[in-house]
N, C-alpha and C positions, 0 to 999 in steps of 0.2 A: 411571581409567575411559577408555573411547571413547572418542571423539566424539559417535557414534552412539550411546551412551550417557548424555553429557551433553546430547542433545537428548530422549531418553525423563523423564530425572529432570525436565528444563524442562519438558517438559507433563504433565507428573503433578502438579509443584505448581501450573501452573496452573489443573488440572481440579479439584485439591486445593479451589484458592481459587475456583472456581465462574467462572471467565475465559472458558473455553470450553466453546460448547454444542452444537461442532455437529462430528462427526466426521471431516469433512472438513478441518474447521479443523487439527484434533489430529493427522490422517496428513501433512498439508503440515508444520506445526511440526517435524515429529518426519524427515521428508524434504530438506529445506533445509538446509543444511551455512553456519550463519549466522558459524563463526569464517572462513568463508571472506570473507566480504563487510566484513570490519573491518579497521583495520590491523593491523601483525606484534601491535604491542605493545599491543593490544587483544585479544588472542585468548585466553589467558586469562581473561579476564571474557565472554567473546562469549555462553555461555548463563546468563548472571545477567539480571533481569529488570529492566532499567535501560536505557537510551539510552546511545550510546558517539558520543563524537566524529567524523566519519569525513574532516575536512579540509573548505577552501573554507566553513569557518562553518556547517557540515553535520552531522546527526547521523545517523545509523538508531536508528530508533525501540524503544520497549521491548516482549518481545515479546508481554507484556501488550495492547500496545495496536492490538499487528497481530493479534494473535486476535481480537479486539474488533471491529476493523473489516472482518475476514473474515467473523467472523459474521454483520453486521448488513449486508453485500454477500449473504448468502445466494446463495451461486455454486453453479451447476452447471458439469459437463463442457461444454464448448464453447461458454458463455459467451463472447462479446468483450467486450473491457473497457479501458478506459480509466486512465491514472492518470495526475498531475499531482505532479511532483514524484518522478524517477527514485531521485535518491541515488545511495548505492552498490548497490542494486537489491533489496537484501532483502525489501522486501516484493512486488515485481513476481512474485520468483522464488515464494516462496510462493500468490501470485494464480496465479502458472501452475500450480504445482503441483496449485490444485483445477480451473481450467478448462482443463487438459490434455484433447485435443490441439489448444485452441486459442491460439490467440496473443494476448498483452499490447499495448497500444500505451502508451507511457509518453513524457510530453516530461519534457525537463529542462533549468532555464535555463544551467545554469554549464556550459560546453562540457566542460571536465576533467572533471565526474564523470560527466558521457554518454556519452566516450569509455572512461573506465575499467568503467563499467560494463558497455559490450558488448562488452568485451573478458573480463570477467569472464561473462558472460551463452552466450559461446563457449565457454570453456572447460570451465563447464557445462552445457551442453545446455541452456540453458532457450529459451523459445520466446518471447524478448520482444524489440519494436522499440522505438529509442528516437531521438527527434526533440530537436534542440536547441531550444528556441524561448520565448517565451512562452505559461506555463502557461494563463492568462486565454484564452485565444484556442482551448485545446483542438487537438484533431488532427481537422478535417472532414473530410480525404479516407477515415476509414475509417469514418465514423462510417455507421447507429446504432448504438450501444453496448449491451448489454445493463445495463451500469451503468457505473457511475467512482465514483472516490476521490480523495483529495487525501491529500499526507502533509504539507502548507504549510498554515500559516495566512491565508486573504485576508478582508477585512473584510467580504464575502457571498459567496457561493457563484458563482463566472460565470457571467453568462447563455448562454455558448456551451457550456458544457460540459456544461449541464442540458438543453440543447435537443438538443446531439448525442447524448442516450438516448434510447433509445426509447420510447413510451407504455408504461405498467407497469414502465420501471426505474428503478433506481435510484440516487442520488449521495450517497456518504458521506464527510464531510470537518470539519476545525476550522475552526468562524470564529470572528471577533474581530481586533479590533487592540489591545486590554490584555487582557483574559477574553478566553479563548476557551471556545467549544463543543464538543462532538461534535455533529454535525448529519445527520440522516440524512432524504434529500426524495424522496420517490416524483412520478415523474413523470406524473400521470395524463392518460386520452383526450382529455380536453378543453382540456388544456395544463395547468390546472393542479395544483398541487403540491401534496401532503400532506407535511407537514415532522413532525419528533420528534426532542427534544433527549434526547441520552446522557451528561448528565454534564460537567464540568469539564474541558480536557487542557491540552497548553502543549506546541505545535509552534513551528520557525521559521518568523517571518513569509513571507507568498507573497513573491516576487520579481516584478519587471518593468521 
């Protein structure tokens, strides 16, 4: 098969298995070119529905669980958006891919995979910046957000990265420092938050 084919057969059994719900999520899965973002000797496995290594103590995520938190971002076109924790960028590119033609902002602590990534990020056209730095601390100068995500685990949610959303968006991310959560917190008018847990997951710990 494909490529482009072994990204239809991956969202089919995703859809199979009731993962994704929202058709935006399914056209980006199915648009992402994900053996690109892995190493050589990962690419073979790149559309099995599992986390793969990607170097620096790093993984990208399964794409179970990038569907999962596309969906529960509920993004539209031109959306701005935030994310914590670049990686090798597969989920940024997917982010873009729904809030096309707007742009990602994505920090990442470990300089190597921020460099590799937007270099990768070129090669494919995708429309995402990426800032070295600490994730805690978020990206102010572009903020507000229409939402963020996290793809790191930190033992609460940052207080800057919730505040740099907007009133009505949203931050979805794992916390925990042994269990972790899926956590999804609406930002409301008044400041505060309406929170909803998703389940079980197991990220790498945040950095700082």
């Amino acid at each position: 098969m494909s490529r482009a084919d072994d990204r239809d057969a991956m969202v089919r059994r995703l859809r199979q298995r009731g993962v994704i719900g929202r058709d935006s999520t399914a056209d980006a899965l199915r648009a992402v070119p994900r053996h690109e973002f892995v190493p050589l000797e990962s690419r073979e496995s790149a559309y099995e529905d599992r986390p793969l290594r990607i170097g620096a103590g790093q993984t990208i995520s399964a794409p179970h669980m990038v569907a999962k938190m596309t969906d529960l971002l509920a993004l539209s076109p031109g959306d701005r958006v935030l994310e914590i924790g670049t990686g090798c960028g597969y989920h940024a590119a997917v982010t873009g891919e729904v809030v096309a033609p707007s742009t990602v902002y994505s920090v990442e602590f470990e300089p190597t995979l921020a460099e590799s990534a937007r270099e990768r990020f070129a090669d494919l056209a995708y429309d995402v910046q990426v800032r070295v730095g600490d994730g805690h601390e978020g990206w102010p100068e572009h903020a507000p957000y229409d939402c963020a995500y996290l793809t790191c685990a930190p033992a609460e949610l940052p207080d800057a990265v919730i505040k740099q959303v907007r009133p009505g968006g949203v931050v979805v991310g794992p916390v925990g420092t042994g269990r972790q959560t899926l956590v999804r917190v609406r930002r409301l008018a008044d400041g505060s938050l309406e929170r909803e847990t998703h389940g079980a997951v197991r990220f790498v710990p945040m950095r700082e």
